[in-house]
VOLONU-172279 format. One record per atom (N, C-alpha, C): residue in three letters; x, y, z. Coordinates in steps of 0.05 Angstrom, whole numbers, plus 5000, padded with zeros to 4 digits. Atoms other than C-alpha are relative to their C-alpha. Last residue first. Layout:
ALAXYZ;...
END
This chain:
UNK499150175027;UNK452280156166;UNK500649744995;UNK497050105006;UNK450180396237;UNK499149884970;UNK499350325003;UNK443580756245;UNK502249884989;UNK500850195032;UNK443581406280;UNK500749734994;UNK497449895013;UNK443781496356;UNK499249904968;UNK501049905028;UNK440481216411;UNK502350154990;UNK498249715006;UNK442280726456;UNK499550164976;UNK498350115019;UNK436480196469;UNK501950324995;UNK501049995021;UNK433380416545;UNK502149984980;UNK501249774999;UNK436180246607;UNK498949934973;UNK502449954993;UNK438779646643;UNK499050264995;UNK499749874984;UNK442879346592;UNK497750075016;UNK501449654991;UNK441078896546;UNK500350025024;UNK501149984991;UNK447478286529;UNK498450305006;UNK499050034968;UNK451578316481;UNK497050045016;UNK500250334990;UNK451278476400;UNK500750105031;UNK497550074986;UNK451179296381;UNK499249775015;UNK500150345008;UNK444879346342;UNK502849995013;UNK499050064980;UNK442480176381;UNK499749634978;UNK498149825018;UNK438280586336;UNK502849755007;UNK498049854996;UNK432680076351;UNK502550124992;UNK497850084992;UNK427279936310;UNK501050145014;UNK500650184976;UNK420880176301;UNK501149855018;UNK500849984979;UNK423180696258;UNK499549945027;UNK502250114985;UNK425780396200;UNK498950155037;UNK500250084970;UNK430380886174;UNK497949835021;UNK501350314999;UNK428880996102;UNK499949845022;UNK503150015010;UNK434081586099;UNK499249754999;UNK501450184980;UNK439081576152;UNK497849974985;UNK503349885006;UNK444681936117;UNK497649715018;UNK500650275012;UNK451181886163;UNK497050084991;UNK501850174994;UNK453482536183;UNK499549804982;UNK498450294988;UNK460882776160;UNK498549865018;UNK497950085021;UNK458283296107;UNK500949685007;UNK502550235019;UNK452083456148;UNK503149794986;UNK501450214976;UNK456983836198;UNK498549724981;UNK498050234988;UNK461784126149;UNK498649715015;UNK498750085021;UNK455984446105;UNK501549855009;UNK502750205004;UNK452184636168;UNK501949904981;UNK499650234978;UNK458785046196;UNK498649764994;UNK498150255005;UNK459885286121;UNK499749825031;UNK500750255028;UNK452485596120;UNK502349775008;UNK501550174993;UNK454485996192;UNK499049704984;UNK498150224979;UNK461486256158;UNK497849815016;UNK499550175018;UNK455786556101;UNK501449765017;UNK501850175004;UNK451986886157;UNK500749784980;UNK500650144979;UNK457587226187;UNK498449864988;UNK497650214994;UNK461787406122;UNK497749865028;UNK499050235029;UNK454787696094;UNK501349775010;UNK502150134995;UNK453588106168;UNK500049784975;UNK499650104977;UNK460988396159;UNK497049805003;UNK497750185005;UNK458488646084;UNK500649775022;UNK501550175004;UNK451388986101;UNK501849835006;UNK501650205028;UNK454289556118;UNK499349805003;UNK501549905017;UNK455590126171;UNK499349874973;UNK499650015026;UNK460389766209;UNK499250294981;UNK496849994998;UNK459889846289;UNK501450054968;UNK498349784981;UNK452189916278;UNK502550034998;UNK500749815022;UNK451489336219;UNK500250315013;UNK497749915043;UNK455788916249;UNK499250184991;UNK497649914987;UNK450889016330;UNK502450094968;UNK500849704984;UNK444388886291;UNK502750225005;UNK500549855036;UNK447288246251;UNK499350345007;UNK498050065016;UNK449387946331;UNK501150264966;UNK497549794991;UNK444588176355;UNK501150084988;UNK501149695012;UNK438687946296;UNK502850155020;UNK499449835028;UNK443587236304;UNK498650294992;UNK497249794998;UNK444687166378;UNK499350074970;UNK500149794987;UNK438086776382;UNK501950185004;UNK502049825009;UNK437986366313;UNK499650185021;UNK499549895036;UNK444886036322;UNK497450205001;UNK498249924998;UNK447085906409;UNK500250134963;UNK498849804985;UNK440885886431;UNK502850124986;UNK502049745003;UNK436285606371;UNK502750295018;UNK498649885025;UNK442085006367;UNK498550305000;UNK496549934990;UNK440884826439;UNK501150154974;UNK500149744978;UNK433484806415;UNK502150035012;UNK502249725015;UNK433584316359;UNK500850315018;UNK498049835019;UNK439183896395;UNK499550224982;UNK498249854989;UNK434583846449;UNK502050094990;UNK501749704998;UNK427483726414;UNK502950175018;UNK500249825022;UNK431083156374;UNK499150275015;UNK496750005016;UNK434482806433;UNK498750224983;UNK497649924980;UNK428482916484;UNK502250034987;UNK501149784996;UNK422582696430;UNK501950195019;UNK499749815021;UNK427082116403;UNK498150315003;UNK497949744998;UNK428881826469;UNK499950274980;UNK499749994971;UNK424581186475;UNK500350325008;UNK503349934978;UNK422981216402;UNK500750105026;UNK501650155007;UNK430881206372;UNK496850055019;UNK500450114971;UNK434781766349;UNK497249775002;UNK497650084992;UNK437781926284;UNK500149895029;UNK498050175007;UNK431881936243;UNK502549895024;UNK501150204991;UNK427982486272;UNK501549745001;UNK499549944978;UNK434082996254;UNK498349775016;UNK498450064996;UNK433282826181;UNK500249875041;UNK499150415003;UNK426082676179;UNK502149955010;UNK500950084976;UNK425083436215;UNK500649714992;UNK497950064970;UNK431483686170;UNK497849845019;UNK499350244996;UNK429383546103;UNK500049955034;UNK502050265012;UNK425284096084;UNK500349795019;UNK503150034970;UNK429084656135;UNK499249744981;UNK499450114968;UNK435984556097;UNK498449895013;UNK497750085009;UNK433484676022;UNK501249825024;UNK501750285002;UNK428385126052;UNK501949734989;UNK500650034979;UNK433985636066;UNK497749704997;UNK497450224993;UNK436285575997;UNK499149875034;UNK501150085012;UNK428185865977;UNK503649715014;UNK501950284986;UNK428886296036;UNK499449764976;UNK498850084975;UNK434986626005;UNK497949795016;UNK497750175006;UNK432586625930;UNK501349925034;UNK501450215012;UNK425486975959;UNK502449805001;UNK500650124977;UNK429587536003;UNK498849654985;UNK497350094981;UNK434187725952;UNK498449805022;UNK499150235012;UNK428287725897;UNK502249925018;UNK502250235001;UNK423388105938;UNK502849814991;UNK500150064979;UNK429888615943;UNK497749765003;UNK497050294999;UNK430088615873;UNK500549945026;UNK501150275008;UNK422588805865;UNK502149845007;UNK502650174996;UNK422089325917;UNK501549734989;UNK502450045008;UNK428689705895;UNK498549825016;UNK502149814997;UNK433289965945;UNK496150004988;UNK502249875021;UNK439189745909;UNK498150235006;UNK499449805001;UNK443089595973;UNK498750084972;UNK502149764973;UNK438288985988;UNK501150334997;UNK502449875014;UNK441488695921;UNK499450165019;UNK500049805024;UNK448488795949;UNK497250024984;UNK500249704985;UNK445988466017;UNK500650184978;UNK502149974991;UNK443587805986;UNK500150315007;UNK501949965025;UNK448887715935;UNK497850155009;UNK498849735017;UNK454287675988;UNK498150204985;UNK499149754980;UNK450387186030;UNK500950324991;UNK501749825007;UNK448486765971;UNK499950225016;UNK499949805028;UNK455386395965;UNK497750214999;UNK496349855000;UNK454986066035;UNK500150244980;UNK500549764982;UNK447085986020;UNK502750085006;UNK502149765018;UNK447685555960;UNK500850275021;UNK497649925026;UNK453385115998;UNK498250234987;UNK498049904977;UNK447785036069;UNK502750144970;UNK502149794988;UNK440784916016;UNK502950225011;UNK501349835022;UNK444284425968;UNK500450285009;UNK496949925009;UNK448384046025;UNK499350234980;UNK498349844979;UNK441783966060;UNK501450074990;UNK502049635004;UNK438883685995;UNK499950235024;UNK500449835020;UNK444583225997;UNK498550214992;UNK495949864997;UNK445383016063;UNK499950174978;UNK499849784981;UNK437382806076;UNK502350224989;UNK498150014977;UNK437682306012;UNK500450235008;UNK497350014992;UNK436082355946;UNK501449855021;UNK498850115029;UNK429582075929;UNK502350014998;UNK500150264996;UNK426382256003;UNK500849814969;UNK498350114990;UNK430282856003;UNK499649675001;UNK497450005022;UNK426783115937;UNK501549865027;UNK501050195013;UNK419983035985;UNK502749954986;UNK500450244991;UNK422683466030;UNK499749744980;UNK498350024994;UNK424584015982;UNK500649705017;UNK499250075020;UNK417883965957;UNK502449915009;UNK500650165001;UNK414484066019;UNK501749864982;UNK498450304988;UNK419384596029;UNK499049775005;UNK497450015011;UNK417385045967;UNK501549725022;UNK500150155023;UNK410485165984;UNK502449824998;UNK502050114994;UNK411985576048;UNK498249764980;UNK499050314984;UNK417685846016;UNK498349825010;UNK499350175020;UNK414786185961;UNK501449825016;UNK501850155014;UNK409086526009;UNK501749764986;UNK500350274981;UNK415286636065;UNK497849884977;UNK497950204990;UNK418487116003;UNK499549715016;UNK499350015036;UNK412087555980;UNK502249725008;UNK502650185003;UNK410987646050;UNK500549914978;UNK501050214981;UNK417987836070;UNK498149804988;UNK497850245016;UNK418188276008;UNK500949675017;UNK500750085023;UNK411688616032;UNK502249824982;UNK502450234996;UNK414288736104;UNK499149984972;UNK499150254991;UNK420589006081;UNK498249835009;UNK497850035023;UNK417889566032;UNK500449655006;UNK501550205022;UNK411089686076;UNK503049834980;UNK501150314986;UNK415789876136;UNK498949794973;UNK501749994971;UNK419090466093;UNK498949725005;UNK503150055016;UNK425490436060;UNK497350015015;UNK501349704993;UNK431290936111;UNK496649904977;UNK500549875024;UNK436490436086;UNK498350234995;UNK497849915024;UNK439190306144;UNK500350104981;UNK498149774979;UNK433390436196;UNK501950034980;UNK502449614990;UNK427590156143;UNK502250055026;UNK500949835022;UNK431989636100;UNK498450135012;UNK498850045007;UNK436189276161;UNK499150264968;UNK499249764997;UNK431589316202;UNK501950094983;UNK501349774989;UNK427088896177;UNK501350275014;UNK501049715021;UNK431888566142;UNK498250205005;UNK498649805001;UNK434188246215;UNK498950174968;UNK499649714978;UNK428287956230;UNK501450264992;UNK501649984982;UNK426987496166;UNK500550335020;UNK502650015015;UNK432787356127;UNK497850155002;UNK498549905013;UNK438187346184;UNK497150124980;UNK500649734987;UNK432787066224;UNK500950184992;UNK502849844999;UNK432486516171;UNK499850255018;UNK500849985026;UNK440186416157;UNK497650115006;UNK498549655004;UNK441886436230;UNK498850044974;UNK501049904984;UNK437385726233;UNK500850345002;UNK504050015013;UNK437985406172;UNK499950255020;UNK500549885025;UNK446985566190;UNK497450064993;UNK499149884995;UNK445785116256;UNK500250334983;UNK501449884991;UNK440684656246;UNK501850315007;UNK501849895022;UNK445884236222;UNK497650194996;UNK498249895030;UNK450984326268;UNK498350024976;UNK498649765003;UNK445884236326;UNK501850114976;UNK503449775012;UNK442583646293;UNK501550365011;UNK500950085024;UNK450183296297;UNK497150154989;UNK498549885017;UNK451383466363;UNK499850104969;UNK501449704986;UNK445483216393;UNK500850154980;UNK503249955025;UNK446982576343;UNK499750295014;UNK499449855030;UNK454082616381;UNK497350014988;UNK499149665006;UNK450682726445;UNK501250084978;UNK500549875036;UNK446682046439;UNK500850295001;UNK499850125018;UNK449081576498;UNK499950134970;UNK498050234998;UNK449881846560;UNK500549914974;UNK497549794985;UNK446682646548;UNK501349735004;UNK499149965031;UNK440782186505;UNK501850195013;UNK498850145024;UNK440381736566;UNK500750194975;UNK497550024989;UNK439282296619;UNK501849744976;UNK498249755006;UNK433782666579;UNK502049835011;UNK498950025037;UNK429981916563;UNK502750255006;UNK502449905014;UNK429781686643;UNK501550214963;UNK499649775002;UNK433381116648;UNK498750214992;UNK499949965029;UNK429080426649;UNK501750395005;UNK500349604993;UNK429679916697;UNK501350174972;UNK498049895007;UNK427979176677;UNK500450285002;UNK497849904973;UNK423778806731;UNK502750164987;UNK497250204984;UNK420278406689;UNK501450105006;UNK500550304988;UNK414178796690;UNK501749845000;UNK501149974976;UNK417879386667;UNK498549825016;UNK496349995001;UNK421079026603;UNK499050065031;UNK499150305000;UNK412578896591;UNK503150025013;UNK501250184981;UNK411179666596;UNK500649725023;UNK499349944975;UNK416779846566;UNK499049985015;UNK498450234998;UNK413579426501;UNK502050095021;UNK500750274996;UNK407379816504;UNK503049875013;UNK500049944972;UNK411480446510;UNK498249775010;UNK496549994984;UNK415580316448;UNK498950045027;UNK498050244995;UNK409080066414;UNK501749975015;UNK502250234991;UNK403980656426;UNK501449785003;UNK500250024974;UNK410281086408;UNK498049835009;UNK497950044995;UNK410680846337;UNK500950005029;UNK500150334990;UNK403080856339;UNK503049805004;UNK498950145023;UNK403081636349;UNK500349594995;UNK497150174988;UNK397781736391;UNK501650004977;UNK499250244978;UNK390782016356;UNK503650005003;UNK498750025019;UNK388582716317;UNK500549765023;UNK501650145009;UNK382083086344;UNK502049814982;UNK501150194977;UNK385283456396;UNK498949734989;UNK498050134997;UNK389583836337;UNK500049735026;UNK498650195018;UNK384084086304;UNK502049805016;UNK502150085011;UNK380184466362;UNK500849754970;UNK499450184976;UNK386584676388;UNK497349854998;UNK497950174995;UNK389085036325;UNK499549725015;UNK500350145024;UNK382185326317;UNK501649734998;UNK502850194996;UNK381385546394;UNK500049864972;UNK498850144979;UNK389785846386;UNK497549815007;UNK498750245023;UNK387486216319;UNK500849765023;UNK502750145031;UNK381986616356;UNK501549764991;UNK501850084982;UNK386886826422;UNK498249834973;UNK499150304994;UNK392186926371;UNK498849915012;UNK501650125023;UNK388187546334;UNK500549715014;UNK503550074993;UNK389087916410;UNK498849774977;UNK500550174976;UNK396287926389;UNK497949945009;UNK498950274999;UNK395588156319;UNK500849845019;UNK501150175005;UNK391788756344;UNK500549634991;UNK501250134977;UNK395889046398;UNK498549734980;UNK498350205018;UNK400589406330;UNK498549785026;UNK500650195024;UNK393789746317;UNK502349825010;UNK501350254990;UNK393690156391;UNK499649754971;UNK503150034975;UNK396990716394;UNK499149795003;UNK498149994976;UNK403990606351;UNK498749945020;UNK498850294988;UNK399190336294;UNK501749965020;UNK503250185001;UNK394791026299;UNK501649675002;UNK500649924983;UNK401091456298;UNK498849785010;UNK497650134991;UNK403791156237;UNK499149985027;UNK498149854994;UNK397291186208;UNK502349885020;UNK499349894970;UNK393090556194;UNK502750204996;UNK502349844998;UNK391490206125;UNK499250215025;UNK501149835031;UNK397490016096;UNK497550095012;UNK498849795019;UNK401189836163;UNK498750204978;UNK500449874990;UNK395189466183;UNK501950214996;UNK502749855005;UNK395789056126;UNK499250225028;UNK501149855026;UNK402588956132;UNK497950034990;UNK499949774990;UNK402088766209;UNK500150114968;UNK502249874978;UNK397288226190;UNK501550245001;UNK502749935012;UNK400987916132;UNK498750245012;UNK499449805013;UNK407787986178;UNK497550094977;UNK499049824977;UNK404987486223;UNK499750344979;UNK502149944981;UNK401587056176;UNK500050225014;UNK501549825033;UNK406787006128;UNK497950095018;UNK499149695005;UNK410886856196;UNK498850144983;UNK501249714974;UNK405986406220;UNK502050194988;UNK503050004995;UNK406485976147;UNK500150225026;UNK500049805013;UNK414186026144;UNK497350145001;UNK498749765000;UNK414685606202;UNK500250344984;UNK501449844986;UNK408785196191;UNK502350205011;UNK501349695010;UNK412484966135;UNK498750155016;UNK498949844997;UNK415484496186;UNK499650254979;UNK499849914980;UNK410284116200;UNK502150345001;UNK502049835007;UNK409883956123;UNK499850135026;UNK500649845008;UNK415983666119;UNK498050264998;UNK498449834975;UNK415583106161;UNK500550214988;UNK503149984977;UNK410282816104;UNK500650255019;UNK502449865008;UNK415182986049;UNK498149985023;UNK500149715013;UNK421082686082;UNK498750194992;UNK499849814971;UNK417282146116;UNK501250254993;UNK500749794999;UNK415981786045;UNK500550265019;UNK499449925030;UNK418081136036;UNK500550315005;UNK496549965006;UNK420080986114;UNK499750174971;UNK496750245010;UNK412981036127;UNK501450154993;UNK499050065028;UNK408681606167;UNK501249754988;UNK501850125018;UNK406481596230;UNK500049954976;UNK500450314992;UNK412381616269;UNK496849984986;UNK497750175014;UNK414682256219;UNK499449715008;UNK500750085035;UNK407882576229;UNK501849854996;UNK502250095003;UNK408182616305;UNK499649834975;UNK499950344992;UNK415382636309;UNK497149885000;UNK498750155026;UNK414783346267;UNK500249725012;UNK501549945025;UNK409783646320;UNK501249774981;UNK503250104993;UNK412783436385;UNK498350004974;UNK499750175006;UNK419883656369;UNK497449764995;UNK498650005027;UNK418184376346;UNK500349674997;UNK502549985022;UNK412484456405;UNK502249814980;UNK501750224992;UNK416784356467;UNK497649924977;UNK497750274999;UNK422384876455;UNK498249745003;UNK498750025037;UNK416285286422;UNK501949805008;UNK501150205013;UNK412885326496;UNK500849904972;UNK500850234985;UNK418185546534;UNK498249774977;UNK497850075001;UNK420486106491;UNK499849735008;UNK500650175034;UNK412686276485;UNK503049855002;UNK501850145005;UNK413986336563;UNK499049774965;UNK500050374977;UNK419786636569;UNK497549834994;UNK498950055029;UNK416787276512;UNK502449585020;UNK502350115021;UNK411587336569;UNK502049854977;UNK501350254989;UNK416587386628;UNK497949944981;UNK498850214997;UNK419387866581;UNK499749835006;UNK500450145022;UNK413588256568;UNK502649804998;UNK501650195008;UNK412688336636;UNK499649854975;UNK499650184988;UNK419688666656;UNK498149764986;UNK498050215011;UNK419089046593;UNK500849815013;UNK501150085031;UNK412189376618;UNK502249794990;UNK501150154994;UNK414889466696;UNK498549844974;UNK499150324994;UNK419589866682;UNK498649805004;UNK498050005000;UNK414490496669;UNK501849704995;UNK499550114985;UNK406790376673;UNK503349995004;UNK502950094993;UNK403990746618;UNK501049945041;UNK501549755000;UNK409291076578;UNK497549965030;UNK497749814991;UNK413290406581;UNK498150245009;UNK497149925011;UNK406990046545;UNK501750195028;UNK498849825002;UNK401189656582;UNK502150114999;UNK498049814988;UNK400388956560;UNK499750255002;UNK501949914977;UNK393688666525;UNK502250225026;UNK501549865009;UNK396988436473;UNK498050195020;UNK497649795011;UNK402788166504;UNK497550214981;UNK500149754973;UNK396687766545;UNK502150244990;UNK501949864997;UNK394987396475;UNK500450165024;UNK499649805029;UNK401987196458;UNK496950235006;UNK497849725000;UNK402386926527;UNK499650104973;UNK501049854965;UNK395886536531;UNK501550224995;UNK501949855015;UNK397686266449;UNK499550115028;UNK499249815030;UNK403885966469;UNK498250214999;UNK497649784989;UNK402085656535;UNK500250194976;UNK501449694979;UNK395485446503;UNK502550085009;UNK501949855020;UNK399285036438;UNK498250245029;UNK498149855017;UNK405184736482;UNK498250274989;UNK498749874978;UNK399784366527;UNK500850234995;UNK501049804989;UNK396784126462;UNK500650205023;UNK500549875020;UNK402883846444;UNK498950144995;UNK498349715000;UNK405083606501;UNK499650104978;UNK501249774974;UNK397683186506;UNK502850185001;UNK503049775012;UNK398982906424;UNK499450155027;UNK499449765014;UNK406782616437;UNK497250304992;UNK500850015029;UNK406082096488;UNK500550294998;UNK503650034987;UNK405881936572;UNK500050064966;UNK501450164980;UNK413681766574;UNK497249954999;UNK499450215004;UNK416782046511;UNK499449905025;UNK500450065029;UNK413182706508;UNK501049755000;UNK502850064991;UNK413882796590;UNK498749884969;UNK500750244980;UNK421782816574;UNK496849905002;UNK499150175012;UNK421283256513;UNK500149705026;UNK502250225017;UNK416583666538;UNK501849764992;UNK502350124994;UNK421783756591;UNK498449954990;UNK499850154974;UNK428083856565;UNK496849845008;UNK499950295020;UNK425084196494;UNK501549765026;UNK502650125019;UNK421984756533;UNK500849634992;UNK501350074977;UNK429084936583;UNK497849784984;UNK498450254996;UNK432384936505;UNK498249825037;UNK500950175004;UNK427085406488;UNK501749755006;UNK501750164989;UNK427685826546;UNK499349724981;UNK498350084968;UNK434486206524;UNK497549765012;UNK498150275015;UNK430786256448;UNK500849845032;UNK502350235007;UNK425086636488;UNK502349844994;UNK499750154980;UNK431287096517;UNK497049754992;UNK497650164992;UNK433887356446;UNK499349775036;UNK501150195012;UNK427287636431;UNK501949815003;UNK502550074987;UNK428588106501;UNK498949674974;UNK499650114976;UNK435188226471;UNK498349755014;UNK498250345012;UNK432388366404;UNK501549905029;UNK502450174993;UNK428788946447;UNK500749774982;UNK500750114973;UNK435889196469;UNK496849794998;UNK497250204975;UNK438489226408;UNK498649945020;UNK500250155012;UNK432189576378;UNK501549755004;UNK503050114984;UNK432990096429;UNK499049784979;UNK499750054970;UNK440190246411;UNK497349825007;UNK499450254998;UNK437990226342;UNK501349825018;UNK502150125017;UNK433890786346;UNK501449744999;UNK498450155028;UNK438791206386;UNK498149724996;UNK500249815022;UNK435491606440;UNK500649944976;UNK496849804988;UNK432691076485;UNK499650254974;UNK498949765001;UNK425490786499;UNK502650064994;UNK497249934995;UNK425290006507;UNK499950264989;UNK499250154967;UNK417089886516;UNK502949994997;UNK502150064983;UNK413990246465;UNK500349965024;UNK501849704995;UNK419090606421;UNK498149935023;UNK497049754993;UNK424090026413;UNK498250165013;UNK498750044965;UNK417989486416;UNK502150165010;UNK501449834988;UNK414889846344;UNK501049975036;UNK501449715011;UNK418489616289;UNK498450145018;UNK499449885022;UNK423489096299;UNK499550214994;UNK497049944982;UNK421888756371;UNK501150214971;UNK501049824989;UNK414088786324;UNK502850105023;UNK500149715017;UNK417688356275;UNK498350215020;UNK498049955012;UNK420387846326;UNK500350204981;UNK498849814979;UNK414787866374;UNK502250104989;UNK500249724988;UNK410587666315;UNK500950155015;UNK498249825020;UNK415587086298;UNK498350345007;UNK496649994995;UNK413886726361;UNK500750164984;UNK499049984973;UNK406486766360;UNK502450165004;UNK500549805006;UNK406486576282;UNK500450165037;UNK497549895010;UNK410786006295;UNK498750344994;UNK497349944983;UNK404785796347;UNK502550134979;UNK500949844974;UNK399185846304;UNK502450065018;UNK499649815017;UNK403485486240;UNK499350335024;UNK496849864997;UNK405584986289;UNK500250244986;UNK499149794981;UNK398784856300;UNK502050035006;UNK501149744984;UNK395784846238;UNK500850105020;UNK499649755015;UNK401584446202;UNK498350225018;UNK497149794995;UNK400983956260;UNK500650224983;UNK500049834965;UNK393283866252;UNK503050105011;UNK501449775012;UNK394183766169;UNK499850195037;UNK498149755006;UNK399983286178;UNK498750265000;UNK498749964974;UNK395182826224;UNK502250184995;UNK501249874978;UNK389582846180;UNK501950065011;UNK500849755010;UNK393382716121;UNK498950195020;UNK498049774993;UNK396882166149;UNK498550244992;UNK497150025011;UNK390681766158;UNK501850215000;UNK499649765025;UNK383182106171;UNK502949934989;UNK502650085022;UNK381581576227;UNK500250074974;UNK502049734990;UNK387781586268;UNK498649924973;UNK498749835023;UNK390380966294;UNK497850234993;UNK497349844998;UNK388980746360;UNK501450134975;UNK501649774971;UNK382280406355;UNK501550224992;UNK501449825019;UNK385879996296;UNK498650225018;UNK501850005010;UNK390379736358;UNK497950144975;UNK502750024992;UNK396979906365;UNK496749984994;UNK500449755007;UNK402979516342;UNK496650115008;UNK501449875016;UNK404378896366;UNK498950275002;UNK502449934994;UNK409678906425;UNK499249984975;UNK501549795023;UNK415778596391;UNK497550005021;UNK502750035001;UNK420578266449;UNK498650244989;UNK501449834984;UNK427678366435;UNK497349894992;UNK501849795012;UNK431577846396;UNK498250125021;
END
């Protein structure tokens, strides 16, 4: 039997219990997802004209989905290295780390001069900006939800690890809040000039709140133990791999495995999200307020909606309320773009709502799921890599991707078949994962009899 470090000191736990410690990751993943998604509806509605010029409107919309397409490219770089420095020195200093990179760049994009201003030199900079948040998000997503999940128990982690990830929907309501109220109260003119600046300058404010909460939250005590007791292994002379090169030896099917499932959640929401934005004011010719108000209307019922979802996984089981979210959404693809051809307000609210509502369905479960399958040593480097390998190759090609069908096309249809064929990849993938609910934590992933090696326990989900 392996030598048990006791667990860490009462010192070391956090004073305010899980509540505290779900309430500082919700805030600052909600600060940061807002960040990220703002570049994503302002690449939509105003970055064509500002800083990519052409003559064709959705030419220059292409190209500045490009630009949102290269953050994704950084978050896999992101989740490498927080994820390494996250499982050596702990999960609460990359966290904050994560939280000023983020919020620096979001606030200097605000402060950018446009195309008009300064020529090439505007889209060069906002790129090396939109790198940056790209950077910091691959290093945030896993850092946040392993916080709460190693603090949490086995009963519950679903619902706890859940709540991090509402902060997804949270910055985007946020996001899109802000520019639909400036929308409604600002000429078109007047938010081309200088209003769409303001929601970047707001991140500077929310980035001292964020970081002001999130300083005040302790260690996880799951890590406190696994690095106690590498300590000790290290005093006797046992050498320890470092975590990124073990979970590429040992845990690439689990990589695998969060990629596939993360796969579908992930096209699904930008699908959702980015792309309707253009999707109903270039295609359909509705105006901004149309799609930003059904948006908002939509992230409010999700943002509720995936605590719950979580919590239903911790009664079911991860697989199943994944399976819900990825089969729902296959079939809702169709549904989604013939309401959007309506036109109306309310039934468009309702396409977008029912889609993020399946979409939650996936997202609830997934930070327990995906936590789950790897063990301490490694679990900030496995989870934040298959997270963010999945971003590159599902949620950053997808506004192209949906952009490009709907150009070459002229409908909605082609973008349906693509986003539904994304559902069935998740649907196959989950199908033939092992559920991991209840997963003791503290343990290793890794009970294969024989002598220990010289690295850390092999991670990977837990055998049957």
């Amino acid at each position: 039997m392996p030598d048990r470090t006791p667990a860490a000191p009462p010192a070391e736990r956090p004073s305010g219990g899980i509540a505290r410690i779900v309430g500082a990751s919700l805030i600052g993943t909600t600060v940061e997802w807002y960040d990220f998604f703002l570049y994503g509806s302002a690449a939509a509605l105003v970055f064509n004209t500002l800083f990519f010029p052409t003559g064709d409107p959705l030419t220059g919309t292409l190209i500045a989905f490009v630009t949102y397409a290269i953050g994704f490219a950084a978050r896999p770089i992101g989740g490498i290295v927080f994820g390494h420095f996250g499982d050596r020195i702990g999960r609460k200093k990359l966290l904050v780390l994560s939280l000023l990179l983020m919020g620096g760049a979001t606030f200097a994009m605000g402060l950018l001069p446009t195309y008009d201003t300064i020529g090439v030199a505007a889209p060069v900079l906002l790129t090396v900006l939109r790198l940056i948040q790209g950077f910091a998000l691959g290093g945030e997503w896993g850092g946040a939800v392993l916080i709460v999940s190693e603090h949490g128990g086995d009963k519950h982690r679903g619902f706890w690890a859940s709540w991090p990830q509402a902060g997804a929907p949270g910055g985007n309501l946020l996001a899109t809040g802000v520019l639909a109220l400036l929308a409604a109260v600002q000429s078109e003119a007047a938010f081309l000039s200088w209003g769409w600046r303001v929601p970047f300058l707001l991140s500077g404010v929310l980035v001292v709140i964020g970081l002001w909460i999130r300083v005040s939250v302790s260690e996880s005590p799951v890590f406190l133990e696994a690095q106690a007791r590498a300590r000790a292994e290290a005093a006797r002379g046992v050498k320890d791999r470092p975590p990124v090169v073990e979970v590429f030896r040992t845990g690439w099917r689990e990589v695998l495995g969060a990629i596939g499932t993360r796969f579908g959640e992930n096209i699904s929401y930008y699908v959702l999200t980015s792309f309707l934005l253009v999707y109903v004011t270039t295609h359909l010719g509705l105006p901004k307020s149309t799609a930003l108000n059904a948006v908002l209307i939509g992230s409010a019922v999700h943002f509720v909606t995936i605590p719950l979802w979580g919590a239903l996984s911790d009664r079911l089981g991860r697989r199943p309320v994944t399976l819900i979210g990825s089969v729902g959404m296959a079939a809702w693809a169709f549904a989604f773009f013939a309401l959007l051809d309506t036109g109306s307000f309310a039934v468009i609210t309702l396409a977008v709502t029912v889609g993020l509502l399946l979409h939650g369905a996936m997202y609830g479960p997934q930070a327990a799921f995906v936590s789950e399958m790897f063990d301490t040593r490694v679990r900030y480097s496995g989870a934040s890599m298959g997270s963010q390998l999945a971003s590159i190759v599902a949620g950053a090609l997808a506004p192209i991707i949906a952009v490009e069908l709907l150009r070459d096309h002229g409908s909605g249809t082609p973008v349906a078949l693509y986003l539904s064929a994304a559902a069935i990849v998740t649907t196959l993938t989950v199908a033939v994962l092992k559920e991991t609910r209840g997963r003791d934590l503290t343990r290793s992933a890794a009970v294969a009899p024989g002598p220990r090696r010289d690295s850390a326990p092999v991670a990977g989900a837990p055998r049957a």
